[in-house]
Each structure stands twice: as C-alpha cells, then as structure tokens.
PDB file as gemmi writes it, atoms N, CA and C in Angstrom:
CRYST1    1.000    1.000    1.000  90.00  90.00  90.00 P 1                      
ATOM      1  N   UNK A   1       0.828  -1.189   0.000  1.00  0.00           N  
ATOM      2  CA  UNK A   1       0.000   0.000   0.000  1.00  0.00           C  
ATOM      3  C   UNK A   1       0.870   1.250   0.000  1.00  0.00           C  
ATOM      4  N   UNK A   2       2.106   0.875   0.719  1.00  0.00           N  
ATOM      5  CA  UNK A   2       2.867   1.973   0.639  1.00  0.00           C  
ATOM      6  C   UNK A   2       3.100   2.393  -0.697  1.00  0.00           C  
ATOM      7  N   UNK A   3       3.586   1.903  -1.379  1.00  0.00           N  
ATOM      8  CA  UNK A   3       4.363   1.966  -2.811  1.00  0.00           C  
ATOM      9  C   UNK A   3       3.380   2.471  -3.499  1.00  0.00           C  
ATOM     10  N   UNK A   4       2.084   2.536  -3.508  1.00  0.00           N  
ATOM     11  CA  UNK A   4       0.845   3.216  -3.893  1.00  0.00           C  
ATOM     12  C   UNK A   4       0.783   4.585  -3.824  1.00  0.00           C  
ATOM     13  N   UNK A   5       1.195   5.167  -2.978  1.00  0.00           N  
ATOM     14  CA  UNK A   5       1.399   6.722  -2.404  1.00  0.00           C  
ATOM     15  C   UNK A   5       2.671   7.416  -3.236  1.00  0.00           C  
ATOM     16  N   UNK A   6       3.635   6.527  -2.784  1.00  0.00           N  
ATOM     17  CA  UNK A   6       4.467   6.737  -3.891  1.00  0.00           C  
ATOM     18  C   UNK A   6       4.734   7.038  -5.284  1.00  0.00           C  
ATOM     19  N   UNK A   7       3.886   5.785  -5.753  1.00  0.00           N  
ATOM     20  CA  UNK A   7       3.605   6.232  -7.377  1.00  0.00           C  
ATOM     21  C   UNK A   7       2.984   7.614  -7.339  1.00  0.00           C  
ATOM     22  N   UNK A   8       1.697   7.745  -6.518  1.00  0.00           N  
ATOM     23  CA  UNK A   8       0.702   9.101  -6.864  1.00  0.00           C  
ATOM     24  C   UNK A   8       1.574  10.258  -6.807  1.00  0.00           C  
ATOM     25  N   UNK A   9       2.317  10.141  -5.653  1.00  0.00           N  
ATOM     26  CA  UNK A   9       3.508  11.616  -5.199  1.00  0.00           C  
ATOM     27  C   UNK A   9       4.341  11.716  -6.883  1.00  0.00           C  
ATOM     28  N   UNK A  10       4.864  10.305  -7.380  1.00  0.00           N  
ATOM     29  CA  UNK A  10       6.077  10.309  -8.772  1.00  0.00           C  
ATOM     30  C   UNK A  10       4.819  11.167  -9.609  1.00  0.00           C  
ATOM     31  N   UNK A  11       3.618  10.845  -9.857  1.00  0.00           N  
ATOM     32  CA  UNK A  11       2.841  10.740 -10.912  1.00  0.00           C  
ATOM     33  C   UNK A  11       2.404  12.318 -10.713  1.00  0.00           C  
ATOM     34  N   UNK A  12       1.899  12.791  -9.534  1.00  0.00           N  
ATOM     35  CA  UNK A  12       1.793  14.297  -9.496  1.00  0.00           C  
ATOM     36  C   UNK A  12       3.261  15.134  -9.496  1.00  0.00           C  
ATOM     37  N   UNK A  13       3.872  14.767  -9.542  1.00  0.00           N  
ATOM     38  CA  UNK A  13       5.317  15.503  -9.745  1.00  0.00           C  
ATOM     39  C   UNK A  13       5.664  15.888 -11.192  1.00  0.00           C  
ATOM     40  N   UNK A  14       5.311  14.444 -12.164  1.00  0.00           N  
ATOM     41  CA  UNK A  14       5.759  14.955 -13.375  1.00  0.00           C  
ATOM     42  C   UNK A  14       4.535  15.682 -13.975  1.00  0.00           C  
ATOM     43  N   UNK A  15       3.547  15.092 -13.708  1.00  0.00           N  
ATOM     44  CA  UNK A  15       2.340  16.568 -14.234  1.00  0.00           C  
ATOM     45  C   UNK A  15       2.425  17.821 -14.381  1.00  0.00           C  
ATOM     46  N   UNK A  16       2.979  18.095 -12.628  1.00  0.00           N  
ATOM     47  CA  UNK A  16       3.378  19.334 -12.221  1.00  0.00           C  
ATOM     48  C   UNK A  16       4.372  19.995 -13.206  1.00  0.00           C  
ATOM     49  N   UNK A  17       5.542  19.044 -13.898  1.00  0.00           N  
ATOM     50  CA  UNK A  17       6.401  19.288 -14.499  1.00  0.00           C  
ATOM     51  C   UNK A  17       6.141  19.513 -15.680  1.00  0.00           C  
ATOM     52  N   UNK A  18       5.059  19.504 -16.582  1.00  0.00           N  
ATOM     53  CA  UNK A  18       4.848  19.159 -17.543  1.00  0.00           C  
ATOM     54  C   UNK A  18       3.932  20.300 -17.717  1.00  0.00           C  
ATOM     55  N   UNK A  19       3.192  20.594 -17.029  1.00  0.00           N  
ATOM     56  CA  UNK A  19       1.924  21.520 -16.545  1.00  0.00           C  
ATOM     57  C   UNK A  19       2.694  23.357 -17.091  1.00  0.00           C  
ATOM     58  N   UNK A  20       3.904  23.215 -16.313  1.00  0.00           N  
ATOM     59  CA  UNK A  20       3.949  24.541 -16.295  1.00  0.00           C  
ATOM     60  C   UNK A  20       5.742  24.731 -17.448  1.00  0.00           C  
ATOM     61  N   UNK A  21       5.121  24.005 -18.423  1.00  0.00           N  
ATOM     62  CA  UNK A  21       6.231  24.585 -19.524  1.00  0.00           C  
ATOM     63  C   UNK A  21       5.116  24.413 -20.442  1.00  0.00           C  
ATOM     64  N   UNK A  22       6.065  26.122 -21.085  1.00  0.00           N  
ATOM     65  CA  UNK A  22       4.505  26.547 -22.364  1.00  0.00           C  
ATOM     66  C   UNK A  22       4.475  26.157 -23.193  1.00  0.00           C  
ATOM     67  N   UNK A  23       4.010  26.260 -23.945  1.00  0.00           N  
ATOM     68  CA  UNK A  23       3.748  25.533 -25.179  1.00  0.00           C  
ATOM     69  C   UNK A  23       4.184  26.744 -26.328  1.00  0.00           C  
ATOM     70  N   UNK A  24       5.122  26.294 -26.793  1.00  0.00           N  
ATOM     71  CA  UNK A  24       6.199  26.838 -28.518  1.00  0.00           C  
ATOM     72  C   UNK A  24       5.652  26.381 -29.012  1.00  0.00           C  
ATOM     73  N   UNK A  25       4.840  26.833 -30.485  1.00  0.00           N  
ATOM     74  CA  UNK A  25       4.590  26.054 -31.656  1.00  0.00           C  
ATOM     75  C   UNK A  25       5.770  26.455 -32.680  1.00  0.00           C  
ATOM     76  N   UNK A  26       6.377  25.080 -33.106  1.00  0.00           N  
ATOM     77  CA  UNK A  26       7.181  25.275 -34.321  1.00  0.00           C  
ATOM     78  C   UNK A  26       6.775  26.439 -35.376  1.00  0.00           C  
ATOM     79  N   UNK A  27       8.145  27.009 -36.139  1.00  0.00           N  
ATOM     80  CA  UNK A  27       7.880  27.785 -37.250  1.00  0.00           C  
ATOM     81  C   UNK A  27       7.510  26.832 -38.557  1.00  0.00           C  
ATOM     82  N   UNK A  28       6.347  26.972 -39.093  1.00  0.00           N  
ATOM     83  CA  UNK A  28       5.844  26.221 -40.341  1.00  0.00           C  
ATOM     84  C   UNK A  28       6.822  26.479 -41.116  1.00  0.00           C  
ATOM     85  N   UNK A  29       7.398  25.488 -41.952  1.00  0.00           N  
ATOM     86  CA  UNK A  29       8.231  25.805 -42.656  1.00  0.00           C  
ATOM     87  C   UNK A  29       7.357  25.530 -44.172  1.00  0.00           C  
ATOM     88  N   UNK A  30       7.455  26.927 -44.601  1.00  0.00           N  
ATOM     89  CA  UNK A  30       6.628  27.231 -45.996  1.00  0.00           C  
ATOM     90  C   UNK A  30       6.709  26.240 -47.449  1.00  0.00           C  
ATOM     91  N   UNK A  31       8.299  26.092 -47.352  1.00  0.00           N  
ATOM     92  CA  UNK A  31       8.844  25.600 -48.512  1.00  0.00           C  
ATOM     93  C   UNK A  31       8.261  24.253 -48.419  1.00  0.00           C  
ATOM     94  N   UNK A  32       8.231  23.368 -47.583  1.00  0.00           N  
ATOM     95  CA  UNK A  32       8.270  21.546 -47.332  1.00  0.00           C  
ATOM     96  C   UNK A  32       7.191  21.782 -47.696  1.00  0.00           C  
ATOM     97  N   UNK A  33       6.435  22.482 -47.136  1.00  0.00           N  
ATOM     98  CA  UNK A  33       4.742  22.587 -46.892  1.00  0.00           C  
ATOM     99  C   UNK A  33       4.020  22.343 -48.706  1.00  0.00           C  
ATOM    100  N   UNK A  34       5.226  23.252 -49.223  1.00  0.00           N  
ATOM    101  CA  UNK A  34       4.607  23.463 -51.085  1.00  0.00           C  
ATOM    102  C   UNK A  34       5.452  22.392 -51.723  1.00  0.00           C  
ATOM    103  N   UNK A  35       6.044  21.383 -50.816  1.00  0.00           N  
ATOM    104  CA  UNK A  35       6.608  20.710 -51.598  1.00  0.00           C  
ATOM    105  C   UNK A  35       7.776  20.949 -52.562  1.00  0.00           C  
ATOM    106  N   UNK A  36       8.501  21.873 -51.580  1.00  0.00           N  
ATOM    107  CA  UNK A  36       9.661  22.369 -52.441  1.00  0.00           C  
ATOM    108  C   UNK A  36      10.981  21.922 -51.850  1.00  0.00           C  
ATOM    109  N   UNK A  37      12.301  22.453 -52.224  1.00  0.00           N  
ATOM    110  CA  UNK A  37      13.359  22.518 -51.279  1.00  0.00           C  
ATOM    111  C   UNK A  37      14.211  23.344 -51.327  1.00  0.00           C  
ATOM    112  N   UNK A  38      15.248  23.752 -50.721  1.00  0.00           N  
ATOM    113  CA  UNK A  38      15.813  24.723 -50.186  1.00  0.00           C  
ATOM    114  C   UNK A  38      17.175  25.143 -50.872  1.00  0.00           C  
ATOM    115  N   UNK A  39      17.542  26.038 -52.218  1.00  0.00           N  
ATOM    116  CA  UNK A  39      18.395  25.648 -52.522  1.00  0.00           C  
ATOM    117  C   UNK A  39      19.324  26.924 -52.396  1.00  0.00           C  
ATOM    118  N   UNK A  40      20.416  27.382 -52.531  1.00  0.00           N  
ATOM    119  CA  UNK A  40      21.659  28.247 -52.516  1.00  0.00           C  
ATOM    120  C   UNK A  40      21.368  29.058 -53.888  1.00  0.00           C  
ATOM    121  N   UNK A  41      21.186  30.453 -54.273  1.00  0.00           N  
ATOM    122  CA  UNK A  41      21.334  31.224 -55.483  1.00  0.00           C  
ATOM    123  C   UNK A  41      19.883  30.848 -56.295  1.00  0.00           C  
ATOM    124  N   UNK A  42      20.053  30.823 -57.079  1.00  0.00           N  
ATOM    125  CA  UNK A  42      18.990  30.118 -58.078  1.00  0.00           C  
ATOM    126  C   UNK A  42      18.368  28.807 -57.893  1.00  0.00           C  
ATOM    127  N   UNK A  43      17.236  28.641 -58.598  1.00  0.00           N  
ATOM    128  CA  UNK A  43      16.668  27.778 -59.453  1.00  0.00           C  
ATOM    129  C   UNK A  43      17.099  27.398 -60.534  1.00  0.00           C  
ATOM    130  N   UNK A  44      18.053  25.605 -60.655  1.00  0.00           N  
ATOM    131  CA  UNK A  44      18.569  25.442 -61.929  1.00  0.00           C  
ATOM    132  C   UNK A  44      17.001  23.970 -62.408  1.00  0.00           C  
ATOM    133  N   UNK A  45      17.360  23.510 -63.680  1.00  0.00           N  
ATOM    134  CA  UNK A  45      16.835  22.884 -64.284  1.00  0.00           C  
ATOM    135  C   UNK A  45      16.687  21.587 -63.443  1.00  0.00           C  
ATOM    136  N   UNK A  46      15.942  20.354 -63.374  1.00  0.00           N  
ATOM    137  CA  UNK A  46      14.762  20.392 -63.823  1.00  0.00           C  
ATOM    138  C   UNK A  46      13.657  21.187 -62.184  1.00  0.00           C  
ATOM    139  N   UNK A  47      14.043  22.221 -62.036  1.00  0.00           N  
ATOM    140  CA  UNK A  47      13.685  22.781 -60.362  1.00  0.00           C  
ATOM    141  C   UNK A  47      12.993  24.360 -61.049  1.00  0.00           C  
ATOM    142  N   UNK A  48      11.798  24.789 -60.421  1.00  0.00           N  
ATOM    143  CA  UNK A  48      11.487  26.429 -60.670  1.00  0.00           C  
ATOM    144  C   UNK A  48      11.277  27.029 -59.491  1.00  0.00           C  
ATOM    145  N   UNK A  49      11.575  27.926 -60.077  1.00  0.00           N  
ATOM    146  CA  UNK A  49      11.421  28.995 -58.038  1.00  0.00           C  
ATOM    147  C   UNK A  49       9.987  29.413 -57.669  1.00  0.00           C  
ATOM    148  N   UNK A  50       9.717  28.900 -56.389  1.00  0.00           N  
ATOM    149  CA  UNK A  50       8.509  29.461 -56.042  1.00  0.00           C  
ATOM    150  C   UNK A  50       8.302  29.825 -54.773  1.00  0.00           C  
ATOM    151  N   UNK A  51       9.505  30.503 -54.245  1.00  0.00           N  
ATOM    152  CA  UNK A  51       9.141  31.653 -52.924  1.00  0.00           C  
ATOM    153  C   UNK A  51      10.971  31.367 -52.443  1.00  0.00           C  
ATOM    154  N   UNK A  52      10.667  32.078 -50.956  1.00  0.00           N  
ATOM    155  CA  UNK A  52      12.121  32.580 -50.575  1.00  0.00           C  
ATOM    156  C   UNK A  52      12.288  31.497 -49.516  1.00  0.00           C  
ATOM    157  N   UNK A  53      13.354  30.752 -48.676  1.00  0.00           N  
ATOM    158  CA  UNK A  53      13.051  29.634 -47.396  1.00  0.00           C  
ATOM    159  C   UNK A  53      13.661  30.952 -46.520  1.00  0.00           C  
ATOM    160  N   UNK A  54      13.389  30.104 -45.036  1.00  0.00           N  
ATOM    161  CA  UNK A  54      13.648  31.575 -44.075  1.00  0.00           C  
ATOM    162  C   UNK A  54      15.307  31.650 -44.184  1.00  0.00           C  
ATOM    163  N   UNK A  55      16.255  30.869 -44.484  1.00  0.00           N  
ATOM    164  CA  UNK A  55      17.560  30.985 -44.292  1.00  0.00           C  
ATOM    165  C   UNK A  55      17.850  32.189 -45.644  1.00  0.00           C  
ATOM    166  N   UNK A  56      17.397  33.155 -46.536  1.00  0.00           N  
ATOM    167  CA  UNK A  56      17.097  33.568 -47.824  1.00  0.00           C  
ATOM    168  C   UNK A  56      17.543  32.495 -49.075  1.00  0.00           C  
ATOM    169  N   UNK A  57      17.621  31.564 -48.956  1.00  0.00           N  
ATOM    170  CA  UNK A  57      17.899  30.505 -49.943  1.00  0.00           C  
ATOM    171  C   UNK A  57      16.402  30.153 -50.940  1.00  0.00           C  
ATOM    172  N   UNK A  58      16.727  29.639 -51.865  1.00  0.00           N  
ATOM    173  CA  UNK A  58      15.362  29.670 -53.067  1.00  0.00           C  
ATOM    174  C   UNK A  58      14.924  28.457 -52.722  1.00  0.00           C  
ATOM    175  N   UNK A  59      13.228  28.576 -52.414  1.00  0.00           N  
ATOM    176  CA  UNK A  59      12.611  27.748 -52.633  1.00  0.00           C  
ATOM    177  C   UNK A  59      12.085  27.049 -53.728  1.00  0.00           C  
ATOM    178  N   UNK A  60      12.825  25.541 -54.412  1.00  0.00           N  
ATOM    179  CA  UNK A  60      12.358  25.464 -55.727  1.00  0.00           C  
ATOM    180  C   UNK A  60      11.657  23.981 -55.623  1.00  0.00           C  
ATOM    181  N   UNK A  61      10.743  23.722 -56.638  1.00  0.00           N  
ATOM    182  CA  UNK A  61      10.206  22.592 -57.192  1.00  0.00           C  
ATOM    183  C   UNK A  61      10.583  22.017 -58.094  1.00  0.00           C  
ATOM    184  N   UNK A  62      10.347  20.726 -58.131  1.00  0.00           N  
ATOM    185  CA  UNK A  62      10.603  19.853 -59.410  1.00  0.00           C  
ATOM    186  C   UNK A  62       9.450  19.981 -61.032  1.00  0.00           C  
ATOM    187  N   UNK A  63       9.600  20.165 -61.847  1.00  0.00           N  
ATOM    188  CA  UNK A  63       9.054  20.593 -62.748  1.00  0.00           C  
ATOM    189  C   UNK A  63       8.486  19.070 -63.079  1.00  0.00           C  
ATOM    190  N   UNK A  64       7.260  19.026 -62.821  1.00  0.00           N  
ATOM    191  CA  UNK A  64       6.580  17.485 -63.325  1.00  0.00           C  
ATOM    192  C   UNK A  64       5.632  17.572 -64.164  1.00  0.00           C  
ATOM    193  N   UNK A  65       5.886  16.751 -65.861  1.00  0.00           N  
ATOM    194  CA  UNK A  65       5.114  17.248 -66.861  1.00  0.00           C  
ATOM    195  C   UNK A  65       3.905  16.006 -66.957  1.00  0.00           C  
ATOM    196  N   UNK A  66       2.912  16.479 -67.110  1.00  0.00           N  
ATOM    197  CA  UNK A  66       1.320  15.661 -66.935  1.00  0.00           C  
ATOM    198  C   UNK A  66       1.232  14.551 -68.043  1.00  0.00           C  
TER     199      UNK A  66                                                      
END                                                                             
C-alpha cells in the first residue's frame, strides 16, 4: 500500500512538471509545406522557383510534366 502513495507523489510531480512549460509552436516551414526545397542562389533545371526559405535561400520545385 505503501508503494501506492508513492507512485501518486512520482505521478503528481511529473504533471506538475509538464503543466507549467509553455507551449512553442514550431515555425511552419513554408517551402516543405509546397513541396519544395531549399536551394543556394537560383533555381537550376529540372527545379522552378517558387518563394524565398527563411535561411534567404530559393525555394524550388521539381518541374513534373502531366
């Protein structure tokens, strides 16, 4: 019965611990999101540019023909 008390004391401890750190939401990262990736200077072939990633590097895609 003892060891019962125990757990509850471990079990309200880490709650406690858990309770009072806030909550960060990650930065969305734009580029993954459009299915792009992250490249240095330009957009070369078979890749087109379609926005900026936060590091200023080009966000480009793969050019996929239907």
């Amino acid at each position: 019965m003892r060891i019962l008390y125990l757990l509850l004391v471990a079990l309200f401890l880490v709650i406690q611990g858990v309770a009072g750190q806030p909550f960060v939401p990650r930065p969305v990262d734009t580029c993954n999101v459009q299915n792009g990736f992250c490249f240095p200077g330009i957009c070369r072939r078979p890749y087109y540019w379609i926005g900026t990633c936060a590091n200023g590097y080009s966000c480009c895609r793969r050019y996929v023909e239907a």
